[in-house]
C-alpha angles and dihedrals in degrees: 000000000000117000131174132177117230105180147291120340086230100053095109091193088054086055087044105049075042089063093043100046096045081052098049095061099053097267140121136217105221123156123048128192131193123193116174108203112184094299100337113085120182132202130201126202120195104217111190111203124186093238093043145311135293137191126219118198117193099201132182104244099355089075120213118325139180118218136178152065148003092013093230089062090057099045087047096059086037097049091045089040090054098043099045086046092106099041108108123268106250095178137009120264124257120299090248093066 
């Protein structure tokens, strides 16, 4: 398993350009799963893709990371995430961020 860190968990515009590029590409984000362990809490985020699926994790003091399989896929979300990054917000991300 692939995982690469894109930034912090609280960085609202990361989980934005997130939203926009998985759907870009023709996918969805569905699922969501929160555990709370002591003062790190962690949140998983299920991203269908038409060529696989994707996990993001939301961690405390990890920051916001994409993980799965194959590798490329995930390089490809995280390379596309990380250069739209300064490109305006035009709409406010998903309720369930």
């Amino acid at each position: 398993m692939t995982e690469i860190v894109l930034g912090s968990e609280y960085e609202d515009d990361l989980f934005f350009r997130l939203v926009a590029e998985v759907e870009a590409l023709g996918g969805s984000i569905a699922d969501k799963e929160w555990t709370l362990c002591g003062s790190q809490d962690m949140t998983v985020f299920k991203i269908s893709l038409p060529s696989g699926n994707l996990e993001a994790v939301a961690e405390t003091y990890v920051g916001l990371s994409l993980r799965g399989t194959p590798a490329a896929l995930v390089e490809q979300l995280a390379s596309r995430v990380l250069s739209n990054l300064s490109l305006q917000r035009t709409a406010a991300p998903p309720a369930e961020f």
